[in-house]
C-alpha positions in Angstrom: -82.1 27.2 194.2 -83.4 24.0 195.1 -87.0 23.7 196.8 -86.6 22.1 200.9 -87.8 18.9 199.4 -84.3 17.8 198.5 -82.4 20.2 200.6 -83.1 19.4 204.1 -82.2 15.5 206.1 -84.8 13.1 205.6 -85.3 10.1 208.2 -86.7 6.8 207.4 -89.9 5.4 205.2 -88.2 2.6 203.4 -89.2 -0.2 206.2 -92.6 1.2 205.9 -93.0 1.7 202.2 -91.8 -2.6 202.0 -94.4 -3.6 204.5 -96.9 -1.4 203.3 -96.8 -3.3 199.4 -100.5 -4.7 199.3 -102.7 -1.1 199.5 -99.5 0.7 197.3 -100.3 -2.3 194.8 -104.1 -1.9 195.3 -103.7 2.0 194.6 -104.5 3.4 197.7 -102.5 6.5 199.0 -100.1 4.6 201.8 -100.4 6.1 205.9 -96.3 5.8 205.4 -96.3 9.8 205.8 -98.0 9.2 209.1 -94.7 7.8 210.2 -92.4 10.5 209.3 -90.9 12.1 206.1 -89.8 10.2 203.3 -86.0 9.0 204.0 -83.6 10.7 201.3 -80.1 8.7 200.4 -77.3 9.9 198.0 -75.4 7.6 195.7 -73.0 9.7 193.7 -74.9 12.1 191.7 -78.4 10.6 192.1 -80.8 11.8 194.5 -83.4 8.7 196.0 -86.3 10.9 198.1 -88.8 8.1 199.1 -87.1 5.9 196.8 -87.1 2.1 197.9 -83.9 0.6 196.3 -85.2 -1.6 192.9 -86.3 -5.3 192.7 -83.3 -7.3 192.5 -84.6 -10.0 190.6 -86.2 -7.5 188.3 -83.2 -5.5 188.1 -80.7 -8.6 187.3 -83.2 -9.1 184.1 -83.9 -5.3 183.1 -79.9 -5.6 183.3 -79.7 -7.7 180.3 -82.0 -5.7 177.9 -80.1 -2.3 178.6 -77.0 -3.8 177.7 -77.7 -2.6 174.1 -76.5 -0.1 172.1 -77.4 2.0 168.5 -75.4 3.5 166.3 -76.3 6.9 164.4 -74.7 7.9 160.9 -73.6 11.8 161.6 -71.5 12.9 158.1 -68.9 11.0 155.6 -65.8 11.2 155.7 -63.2 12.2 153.2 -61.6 8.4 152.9 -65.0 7.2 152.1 -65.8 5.7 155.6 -68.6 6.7 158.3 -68.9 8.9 160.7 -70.8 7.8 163.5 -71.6 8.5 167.3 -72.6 5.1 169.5 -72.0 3.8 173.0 -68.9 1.6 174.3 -68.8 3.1 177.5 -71.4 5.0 179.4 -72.0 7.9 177.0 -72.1 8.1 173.0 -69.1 9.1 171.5 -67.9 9.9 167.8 -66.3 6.8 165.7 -64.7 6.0 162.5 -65.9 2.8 160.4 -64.1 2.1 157.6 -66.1 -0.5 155.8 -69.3 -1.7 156.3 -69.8 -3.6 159.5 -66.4 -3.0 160.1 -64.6 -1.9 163.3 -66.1 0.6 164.8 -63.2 3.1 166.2 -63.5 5.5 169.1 -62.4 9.2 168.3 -63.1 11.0 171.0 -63.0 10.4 174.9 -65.6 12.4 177.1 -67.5 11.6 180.3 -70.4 13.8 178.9 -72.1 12.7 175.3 -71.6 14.1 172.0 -73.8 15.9 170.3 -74.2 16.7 166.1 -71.1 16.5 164.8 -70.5 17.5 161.0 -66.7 16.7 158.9 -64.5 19.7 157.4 -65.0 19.1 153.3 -61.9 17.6 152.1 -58.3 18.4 153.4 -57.8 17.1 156.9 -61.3 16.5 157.4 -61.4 18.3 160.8 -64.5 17.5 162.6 -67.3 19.7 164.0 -68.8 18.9 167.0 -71.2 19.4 170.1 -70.9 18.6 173.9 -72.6 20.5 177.1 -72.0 19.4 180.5 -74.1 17.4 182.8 -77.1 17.9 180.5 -77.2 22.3 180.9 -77.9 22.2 177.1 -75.3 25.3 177.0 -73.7 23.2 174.0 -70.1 24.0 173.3 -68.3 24.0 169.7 -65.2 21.8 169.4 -63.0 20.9 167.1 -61.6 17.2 166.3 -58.1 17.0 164.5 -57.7 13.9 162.9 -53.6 14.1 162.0 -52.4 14.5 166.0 -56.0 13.3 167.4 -56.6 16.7 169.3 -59.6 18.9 170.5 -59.9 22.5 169.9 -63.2 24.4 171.9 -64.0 27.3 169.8 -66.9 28.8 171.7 -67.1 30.7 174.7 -67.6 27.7 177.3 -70.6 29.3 178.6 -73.2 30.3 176.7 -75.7 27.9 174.1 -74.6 27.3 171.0 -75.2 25.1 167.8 -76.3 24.8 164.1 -73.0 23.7 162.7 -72.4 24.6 158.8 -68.4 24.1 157.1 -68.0 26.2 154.4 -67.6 24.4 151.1 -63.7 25.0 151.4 -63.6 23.6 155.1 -61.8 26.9 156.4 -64.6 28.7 157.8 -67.7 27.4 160.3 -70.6 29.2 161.1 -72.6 28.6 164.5 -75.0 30.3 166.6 -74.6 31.0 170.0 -76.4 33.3 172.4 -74.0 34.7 175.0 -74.7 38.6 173.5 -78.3 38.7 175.9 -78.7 35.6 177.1 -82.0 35.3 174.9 -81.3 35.9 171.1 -78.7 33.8 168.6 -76.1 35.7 167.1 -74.7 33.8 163.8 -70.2 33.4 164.4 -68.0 33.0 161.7 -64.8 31.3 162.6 -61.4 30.5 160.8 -60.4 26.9 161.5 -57.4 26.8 160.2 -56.2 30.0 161.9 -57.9 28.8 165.1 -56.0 25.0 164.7 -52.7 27.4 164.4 -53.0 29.7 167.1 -53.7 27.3 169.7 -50.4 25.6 171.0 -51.3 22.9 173.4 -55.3 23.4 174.4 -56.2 20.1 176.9 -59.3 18.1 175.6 -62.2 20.3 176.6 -59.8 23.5 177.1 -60.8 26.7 174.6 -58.5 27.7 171.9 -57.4 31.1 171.6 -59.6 31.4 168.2 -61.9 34.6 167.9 -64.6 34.4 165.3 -64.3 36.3 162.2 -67.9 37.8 162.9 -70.3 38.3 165.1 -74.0 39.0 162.8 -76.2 40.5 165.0 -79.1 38.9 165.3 -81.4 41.8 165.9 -83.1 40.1 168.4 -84.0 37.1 166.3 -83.0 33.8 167.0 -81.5 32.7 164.1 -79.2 29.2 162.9 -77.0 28.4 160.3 -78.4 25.9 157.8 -75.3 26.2 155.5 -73.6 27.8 153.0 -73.8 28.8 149.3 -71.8 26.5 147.2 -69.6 29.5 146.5 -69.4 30.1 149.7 -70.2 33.8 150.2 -73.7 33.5 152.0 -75.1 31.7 154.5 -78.8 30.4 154.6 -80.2 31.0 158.1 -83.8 30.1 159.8 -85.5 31.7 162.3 -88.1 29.5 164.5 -91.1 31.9 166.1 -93.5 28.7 166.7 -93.8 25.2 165.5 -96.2 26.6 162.6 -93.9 30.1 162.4 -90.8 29.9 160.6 -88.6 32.3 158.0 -85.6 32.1 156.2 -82.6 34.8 155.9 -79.6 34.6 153.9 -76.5 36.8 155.4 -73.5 38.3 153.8 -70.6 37.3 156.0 -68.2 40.2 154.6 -70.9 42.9 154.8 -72.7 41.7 158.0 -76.2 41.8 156.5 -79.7 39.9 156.8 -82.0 39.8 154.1 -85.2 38.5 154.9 -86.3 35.1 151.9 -90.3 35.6 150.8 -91.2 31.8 151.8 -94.8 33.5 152.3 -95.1 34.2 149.2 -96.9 30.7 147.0 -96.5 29.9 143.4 -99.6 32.1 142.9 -97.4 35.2 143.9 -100.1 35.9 146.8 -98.5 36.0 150.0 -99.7 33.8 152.8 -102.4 35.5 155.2 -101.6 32.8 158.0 -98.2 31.8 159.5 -96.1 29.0 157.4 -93.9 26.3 159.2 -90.3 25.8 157.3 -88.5 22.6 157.6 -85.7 21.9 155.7 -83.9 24.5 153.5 -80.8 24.2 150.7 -79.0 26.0 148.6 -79.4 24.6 144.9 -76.1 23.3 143.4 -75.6 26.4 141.1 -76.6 28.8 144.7 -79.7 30.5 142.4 -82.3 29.5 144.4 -83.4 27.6 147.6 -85.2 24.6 148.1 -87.6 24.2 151.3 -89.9 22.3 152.7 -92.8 24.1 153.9 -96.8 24.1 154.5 -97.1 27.0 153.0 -101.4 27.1 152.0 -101.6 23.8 152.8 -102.0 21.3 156.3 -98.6 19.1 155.3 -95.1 20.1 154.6 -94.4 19.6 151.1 -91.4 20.6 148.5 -91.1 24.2 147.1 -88.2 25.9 145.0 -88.0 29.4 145.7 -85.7 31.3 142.8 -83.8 34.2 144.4 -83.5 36.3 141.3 -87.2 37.0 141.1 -88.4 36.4 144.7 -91.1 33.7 143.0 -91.8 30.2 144.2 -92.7 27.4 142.2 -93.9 23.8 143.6 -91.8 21.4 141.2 -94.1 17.9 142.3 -97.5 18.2 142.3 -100.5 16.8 143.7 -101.9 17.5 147.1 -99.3 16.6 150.0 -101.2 13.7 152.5 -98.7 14.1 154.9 -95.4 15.9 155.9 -92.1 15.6 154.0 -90.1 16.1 157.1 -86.3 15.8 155.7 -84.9 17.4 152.1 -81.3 16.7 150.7 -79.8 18.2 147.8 -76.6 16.6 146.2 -73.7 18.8 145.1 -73.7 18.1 142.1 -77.2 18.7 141.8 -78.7 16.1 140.3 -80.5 14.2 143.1 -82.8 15.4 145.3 -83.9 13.2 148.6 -86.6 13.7 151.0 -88.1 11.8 153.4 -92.1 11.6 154.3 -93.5 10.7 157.5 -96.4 8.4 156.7 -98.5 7.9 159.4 -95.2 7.8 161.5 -93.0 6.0 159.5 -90.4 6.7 156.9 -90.5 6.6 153.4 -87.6 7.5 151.0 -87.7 9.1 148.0 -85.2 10.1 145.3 -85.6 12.0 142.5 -83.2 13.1 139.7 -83.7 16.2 138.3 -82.1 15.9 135.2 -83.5 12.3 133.8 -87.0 13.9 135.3 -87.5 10.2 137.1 -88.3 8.9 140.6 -87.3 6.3 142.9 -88.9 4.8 145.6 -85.7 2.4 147.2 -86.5 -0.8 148.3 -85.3 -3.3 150.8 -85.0 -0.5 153.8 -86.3 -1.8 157.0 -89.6 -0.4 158.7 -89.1 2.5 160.7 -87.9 5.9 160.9 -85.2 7.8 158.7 -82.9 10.5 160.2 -79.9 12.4 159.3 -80.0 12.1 155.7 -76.8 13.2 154.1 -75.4 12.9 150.3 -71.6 12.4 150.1 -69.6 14.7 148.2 -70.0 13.0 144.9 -73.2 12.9 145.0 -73.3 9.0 144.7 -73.9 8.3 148.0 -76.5 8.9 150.4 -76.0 8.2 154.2 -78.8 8.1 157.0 -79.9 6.3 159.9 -82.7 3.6 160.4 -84.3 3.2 163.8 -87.2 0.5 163.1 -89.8 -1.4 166.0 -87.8 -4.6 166.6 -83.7 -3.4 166.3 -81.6 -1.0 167.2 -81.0 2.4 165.1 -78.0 1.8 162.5 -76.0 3.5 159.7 -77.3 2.7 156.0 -76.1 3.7 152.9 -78.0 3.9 150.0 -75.6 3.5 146.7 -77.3 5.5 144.0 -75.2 3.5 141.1 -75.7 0.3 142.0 -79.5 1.2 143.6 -78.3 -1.2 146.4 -79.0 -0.3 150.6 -76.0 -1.0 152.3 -76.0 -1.5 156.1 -72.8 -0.5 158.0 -73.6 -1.1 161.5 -74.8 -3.8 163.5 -75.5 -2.8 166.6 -76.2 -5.3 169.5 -79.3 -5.8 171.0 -77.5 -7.2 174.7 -77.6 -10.9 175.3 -80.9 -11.3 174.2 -82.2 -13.2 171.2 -83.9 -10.8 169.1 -87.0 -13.1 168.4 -88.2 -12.0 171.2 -89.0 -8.2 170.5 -92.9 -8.3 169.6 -94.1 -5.9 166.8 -95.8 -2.7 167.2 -99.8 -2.5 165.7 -101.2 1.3 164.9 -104.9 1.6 165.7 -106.8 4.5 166.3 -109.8 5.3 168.6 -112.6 7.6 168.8 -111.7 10.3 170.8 -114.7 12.8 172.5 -115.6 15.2 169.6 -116.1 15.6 165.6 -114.0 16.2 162.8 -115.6 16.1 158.8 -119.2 15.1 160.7 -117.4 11.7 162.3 -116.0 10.9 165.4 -112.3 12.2 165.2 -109.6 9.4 165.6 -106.2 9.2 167.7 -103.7 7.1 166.3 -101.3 5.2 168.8 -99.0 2.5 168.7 -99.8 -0.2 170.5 -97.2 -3.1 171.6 -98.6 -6.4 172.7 -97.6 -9.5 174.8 -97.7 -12.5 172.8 -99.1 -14.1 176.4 -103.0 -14.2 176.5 -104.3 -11.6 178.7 -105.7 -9.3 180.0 -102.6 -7.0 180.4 -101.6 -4.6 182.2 -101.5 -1.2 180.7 -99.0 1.4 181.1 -99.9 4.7 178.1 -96.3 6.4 177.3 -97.5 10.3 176.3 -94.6 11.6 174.1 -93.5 15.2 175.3 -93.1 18.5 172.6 -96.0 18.6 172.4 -94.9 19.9 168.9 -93.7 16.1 168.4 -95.0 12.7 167.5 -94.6 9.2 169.1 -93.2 7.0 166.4 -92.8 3.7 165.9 -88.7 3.4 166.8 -86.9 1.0 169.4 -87.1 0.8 173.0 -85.2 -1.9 175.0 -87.4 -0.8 177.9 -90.9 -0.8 176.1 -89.5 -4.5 174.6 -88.7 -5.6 178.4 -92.3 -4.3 179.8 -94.0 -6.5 177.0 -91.8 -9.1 177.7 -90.7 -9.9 181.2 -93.5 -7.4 183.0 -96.5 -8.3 180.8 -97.6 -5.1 180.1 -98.9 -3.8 176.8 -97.9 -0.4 176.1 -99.8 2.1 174.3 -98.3 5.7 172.9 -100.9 7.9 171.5 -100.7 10.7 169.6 -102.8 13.3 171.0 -104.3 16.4 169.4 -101.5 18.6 169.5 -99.1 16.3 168.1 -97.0 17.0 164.8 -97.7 14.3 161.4 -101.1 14.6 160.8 -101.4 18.1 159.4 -101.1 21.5 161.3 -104.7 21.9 162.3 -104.6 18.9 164.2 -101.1 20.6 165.9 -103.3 23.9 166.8 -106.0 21.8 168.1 -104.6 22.1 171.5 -103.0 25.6 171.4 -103.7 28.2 174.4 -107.1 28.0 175.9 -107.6 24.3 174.3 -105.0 22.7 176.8 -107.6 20.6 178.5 -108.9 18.8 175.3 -105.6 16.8 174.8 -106.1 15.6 178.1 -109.6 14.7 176.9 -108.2 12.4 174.2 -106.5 10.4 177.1 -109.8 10.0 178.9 -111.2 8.5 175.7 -108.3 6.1 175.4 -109.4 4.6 178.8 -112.3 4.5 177.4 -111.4 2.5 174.6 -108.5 0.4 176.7 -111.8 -0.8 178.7 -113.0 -2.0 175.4 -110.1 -4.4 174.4 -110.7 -8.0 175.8 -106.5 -8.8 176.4 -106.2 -5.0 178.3 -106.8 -4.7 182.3 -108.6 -1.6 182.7 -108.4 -2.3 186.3 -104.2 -1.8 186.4 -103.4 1.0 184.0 -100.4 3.3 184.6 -100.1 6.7 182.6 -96.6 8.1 182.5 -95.1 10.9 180.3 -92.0 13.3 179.9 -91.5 16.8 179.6 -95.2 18.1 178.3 -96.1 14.6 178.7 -94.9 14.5 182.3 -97.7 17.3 182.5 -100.1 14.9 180.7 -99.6 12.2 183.2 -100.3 15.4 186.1 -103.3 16.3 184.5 -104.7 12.7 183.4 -103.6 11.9 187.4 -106.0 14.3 188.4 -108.8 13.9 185.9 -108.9 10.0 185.7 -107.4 9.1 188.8 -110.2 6.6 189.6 -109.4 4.9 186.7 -105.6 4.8 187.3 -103.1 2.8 189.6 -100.4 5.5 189.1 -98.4 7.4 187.3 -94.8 8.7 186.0 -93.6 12.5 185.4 -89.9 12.8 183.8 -89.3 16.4 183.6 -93.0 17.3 184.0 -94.2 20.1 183.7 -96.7 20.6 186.9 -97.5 24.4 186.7 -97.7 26.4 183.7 -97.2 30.1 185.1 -94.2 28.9 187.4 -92.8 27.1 184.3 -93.1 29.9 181.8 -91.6 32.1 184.8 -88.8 29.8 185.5 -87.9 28.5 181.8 -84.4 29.4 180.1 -84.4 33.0 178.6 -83.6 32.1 175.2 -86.6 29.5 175.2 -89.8 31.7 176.8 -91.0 33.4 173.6 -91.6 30.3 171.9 -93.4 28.1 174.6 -95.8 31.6 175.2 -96.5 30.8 171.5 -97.5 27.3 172.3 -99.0 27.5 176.2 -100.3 31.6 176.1 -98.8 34.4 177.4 -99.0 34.0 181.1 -98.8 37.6 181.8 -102.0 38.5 180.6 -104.7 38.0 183.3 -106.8 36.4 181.7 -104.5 33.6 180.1 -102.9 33.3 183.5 -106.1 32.7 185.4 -106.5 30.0 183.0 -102.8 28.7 182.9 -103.3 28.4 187.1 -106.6 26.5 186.6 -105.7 23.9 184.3 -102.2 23.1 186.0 -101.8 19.9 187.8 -100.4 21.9 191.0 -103.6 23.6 191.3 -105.2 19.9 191.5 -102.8 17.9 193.3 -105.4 17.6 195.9 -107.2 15.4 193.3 -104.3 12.7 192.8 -104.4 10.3 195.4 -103.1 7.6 193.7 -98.6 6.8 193.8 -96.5 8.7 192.0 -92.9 8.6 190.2 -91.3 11.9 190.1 -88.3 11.6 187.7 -85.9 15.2 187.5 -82.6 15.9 186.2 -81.2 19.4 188.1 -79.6 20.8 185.2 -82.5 21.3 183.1 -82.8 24.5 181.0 -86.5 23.8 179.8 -88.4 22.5 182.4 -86.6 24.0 186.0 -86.2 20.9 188.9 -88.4 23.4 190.7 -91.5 22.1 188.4 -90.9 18.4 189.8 -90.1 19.7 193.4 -93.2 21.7 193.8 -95.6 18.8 192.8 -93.4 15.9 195.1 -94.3 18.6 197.9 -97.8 19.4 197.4 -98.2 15.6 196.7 -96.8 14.5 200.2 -98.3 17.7 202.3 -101.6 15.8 201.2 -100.2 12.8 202.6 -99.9 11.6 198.8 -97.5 8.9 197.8 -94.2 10.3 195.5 -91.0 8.8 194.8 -89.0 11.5 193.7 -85.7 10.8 192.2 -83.5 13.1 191.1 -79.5 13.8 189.0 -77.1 16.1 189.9 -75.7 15.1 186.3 -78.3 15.4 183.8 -81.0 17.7 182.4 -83.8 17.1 180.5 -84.1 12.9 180.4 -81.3 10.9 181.7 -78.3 10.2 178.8 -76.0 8.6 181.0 -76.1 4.9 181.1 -75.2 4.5 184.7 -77.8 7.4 185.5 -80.5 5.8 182.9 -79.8 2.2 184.3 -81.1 3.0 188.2 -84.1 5.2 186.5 -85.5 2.5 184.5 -84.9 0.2 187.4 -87.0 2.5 189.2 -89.5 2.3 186.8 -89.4 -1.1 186.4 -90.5 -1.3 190.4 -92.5 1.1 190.6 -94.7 -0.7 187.7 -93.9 -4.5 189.2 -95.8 -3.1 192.4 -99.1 -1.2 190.5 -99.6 -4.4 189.0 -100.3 -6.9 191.4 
């Protein structure tokens, strides 16, 4: 239910907010409230409370830099082309290309996005793939029949479900899903090929009449599929407790069973007093052991090889790990190993073959960040996808053979002459306290106008906060530099993943407040740079950095003009309360427990509804209603508290999405928003 903020008739402020530009601009809270409510207006699923309608002129421009797209490599396919998911339309969809930068061909047909997908091993090649509705995150399995171009749902259309795994004969997947409790992932079993018969003439988004082979409870666990022995008669599964709190499990389909993998255990045969984080996790080719990526007795994610005979680990590359290897591949055939380390937040590739005993380092890959690293089935082949600073994410292959990158997608940047995307700089700055006797340091990435300053500011605070701003491309970021003249800054807070896991626990429980510390040191050190304005900097965020902007709205206000919340989290205890089932356990692990006393009483003090009283400065409320993770009552509350203060919010909201706007139409009019919202905090 739906707070009265958006429920109840509105009547006019948008006269009042135009006239009433200069003291908005100059960052004083506007007398509009003294004139009456905010006026609300509907167009089609988006909700404008106190929303004036976006610069024209600025809009016209912003138009041309979201006319963009990316692609994003997702599996091979049997023919030897690519599977990929990219945007024609107003949502990504899944498409064949044949060759590189060849035609890329539509598959499937949806008004909501895909999701993961993963391709059937040989035969038809059958396609695995994920799609909610209007952003509820309750993810539904289909199933994409290349020979007569149909789609098959094979889950329940109601409840979540993902971590999609084929079986190496392509008759069997495995998913989780939780509609059991509500809370915990059971692990399903189902026959494709009896489901692909059963059903006579399913529509597009219509279930089949397939029931899964099995159902393994999870015993209260939430568990996913990572895949499957190359034999095929166990399935590796993972179970996520924290961000630093992982195990793995390998089940016997026939028999129903869970046995329980000692990743705790190190090479030294001493198991692990403190909690390890697991990453990635295979099979090995012959299915005797598992490889995994964990941080087991360490602060970084490194490579271990656990042998299932004996229960023992062994760490097969030695040398202390300087930071995380955050993705693992193991080819088929078994020769090649791939992983991926996240240096200082970007990617660097690595290959290894285990039989010659030999590395390689490939060359000639752009600058940026790897995902979805995949061998083909030979083994010859490894796809991924390359998201850099200056260009759109694209599909890459590296040929092993030949030792050659090959690009197969080119993916436009609008009409826009790339020349003019500016680079991204790291820097770090001294942040309030000590680490090793020094001052510690904060990275950020920091993009610049190439016009002489001073600049603007506006400081981006990535969500998670188990997550880490990296260095990938952003046709909004590119336009603010560009036609706004604002530099942007993204800093990497304590708390943030990529620079070991004591630096990720540095912000846990009763340490919330410090993170927002490290923002009042980056104003300290903006005032410091002779081409920044520290007179006109804007702090946004989304999700748990919606909450950072809250917070650092009420701590630094006086050094603010405003600031953005997308999905913000504005009250710990309601949030916690108010959160999707399946989720609560592991955001107590990273927030506290907010029904204990004591970390509730602390939960209520350091939330930013507590202190609304303390933001007097305008403020962008950004909320999509279908979100699972943080509840449209978290935005609703804070618009209201905001405005009973007689505070300035623009509060915007989608019928359509949930957490973050994936809908082009929908993402359009936000950034638009945005874009307006900044135009007038800078003059």
């Amino acid at each position: 239910m739906h707070s009265p903020i958006i429920a109840r008739p509105l009547h006019a402020l948008l006269t009042v907010l135009l006239a009433t530009t200069a003291a908005f601009a100059a960052g004083a809270a506007p007398a509009a409230e003294a004139a009456g409510t905010p006026t609300r207006v509907e167009r089609g699923n988006l909700i404008l409370d106190g929303v004036p309608d976006p610069d024209p002129v600025l809009a016209a421009k912003l138009d041309d830099w979201l006319a963009g797209r990316g692609a994003t490599f997702r599996d091979f396919l049997p023919d030897g082309g690519l599977l990929i998911s990219t945007r024609f339309g107003d949502v990504e969809q899944l498409h064949r290309v044949a060759t590189p930068l060849g035609a890329r061909e539509q598959l499937t047909f949806f008004a909501e996005p895909v999701g993961s997908a993963r391709v059937a091993p040989g035969g038809e090649a059958a396609i695995a793939f994920l799609k909610d509705r209007g952003g509820d995150e309750n993810a539904q399995v289909h199933l994409y029949r290349p020979a007569d171009r149909r789609v098959l749902r094979l889950s329940d259309g109601r409840s979540l479900h993902g971590g999609l795994a084929w079986s190496p004969d392509g008759r069997r997947l495995a998913f989780h899903g939780n509609a059991r409790n509500g809370v915990d992932y059971d692990i399903y079993v189902a026959d494709v090929a009896a489901a692909g018969a059963a059903a006579t003439s399913p529509g597009p988004d219509a279930a089949s009449t397939v029931t899964p082979l099995l159902a393994i409870a999870a015993l209260n666990r939430q568990l996913r599929p990572i895949e499957w022995s190359p034999d095929g008669t166990r399935l590796l599964l993972r179970q996520d407790i924290s961000v630093n709190d992982s195990h793995l499990f390998v089940a016997d389909p026939a028999g129903g069973t869970l046995t329980q993998l000692p990743t705790n255990t190190g090479p030294d045969g001493r198991p692990s007093r403190d909690s390890v984080a697991i990453g990635a996790a295979h099979f090995s080719a012959d299915g005797s052991g598992i490889w995994f990526v964990s941080d087991l007795g360490g602060e970084f994610a490194r490579i271990l090889y656990l042998d299932l005979a004996s229960g023992t680990s062994r760490e097969p590359f030695t040398g202390a790990a300087q930071w995380d290897v955050e993705d693992l591949q193991v080819s088929a055939d078994g020769r090649w190993l791939a992983w991926v380390t996240n240096v200082d937040g970007l990617s660097q590739l690595t290959l290894y073959d285990l039989g010659a005993r030999r590395e390689l380092r490939p060359t000639g890959l752009p600058q940026g960040v790897i995902s979805n690293l995949r061998f083909d089935r030979s083994g010859r082949r490894l796809g991924m996808t390359i998201d850099g600073p200056q260009a759109p994410r694209d599909a890459f292959v590296f040929e092993l053979e030949r030792s050659e990158l090959v690009r197969w997608t080119h993916s436009e940047a609008g009409p826009l002459d790339p020349a003019r995307f500016v680079p991204v700089q790291l820097v770090r700055y001294p942040t309030w306290d000590h680490s090793g006797g020094q001052a510690r340091q904060i990275p950020a990435w920091v993009w610049r106008p190439r016009t002489p300053g001073p600049h603007p500011v506006l400081i981006d605070i990535h969500g998670g906060p188990e997550a880490q701003a990296r260095p990938t491309f952003s046709a909004f970021t590119q336009f603010l530099v560009n036609e706004l003249g604002y530099a942007v800054v993204q800093p990497n807070v304590r708390g943030s993943t990529g620079y070991g896991r004591s630096y990720t626990r540095l912000d846990n429980g009763a340490l919330r407040g410090d993170a927002v510390r490290d923002i009042g040191s980056l104003l300290v050190w903006i005032a410091a740079q002779r081409d920044f304005d520290s007179q006109r900097v804007v702090v946004a965020g989304g999700s748990y950095g919606g909450f950072m902007s809250l917070a650092s709205m009420v701590n630094y206000g006086d050094r603010l003009r405003g600031g953005v919340s997308v999905v913000g989290i504005s009250n710990f205890v309601s949030f916690l309360q108010n959160t999707s089932a399946y989720r609560r356990d592991l955001r107590r692990a990273e927030y506290g427990d907010e029904r204990e006393p004591r970390m509730r009483a602390q939960l209520q003090r350091i939330s930013p509804l507590t202190n609304a009283a303390m933001i007097r400065k305008p403020l962008l409320v950004v909320q999509g209603l279908n979100d699972p993770r943080v509840p449209a009552s978290e935005s609703e509350q804070i618009v209201q508290k905001l405005r009973t203060n007689r505070g300035e919010a623009w509060y915007l909201a989608a019928r359509d999405e949930g957490h973050g706007f994936r809908k082009k139409p929908n993402r359009d009019f936000y950034l638009k928003t945005f874009a307006t919202f900044l135009a007038r905090l800078k003059e």
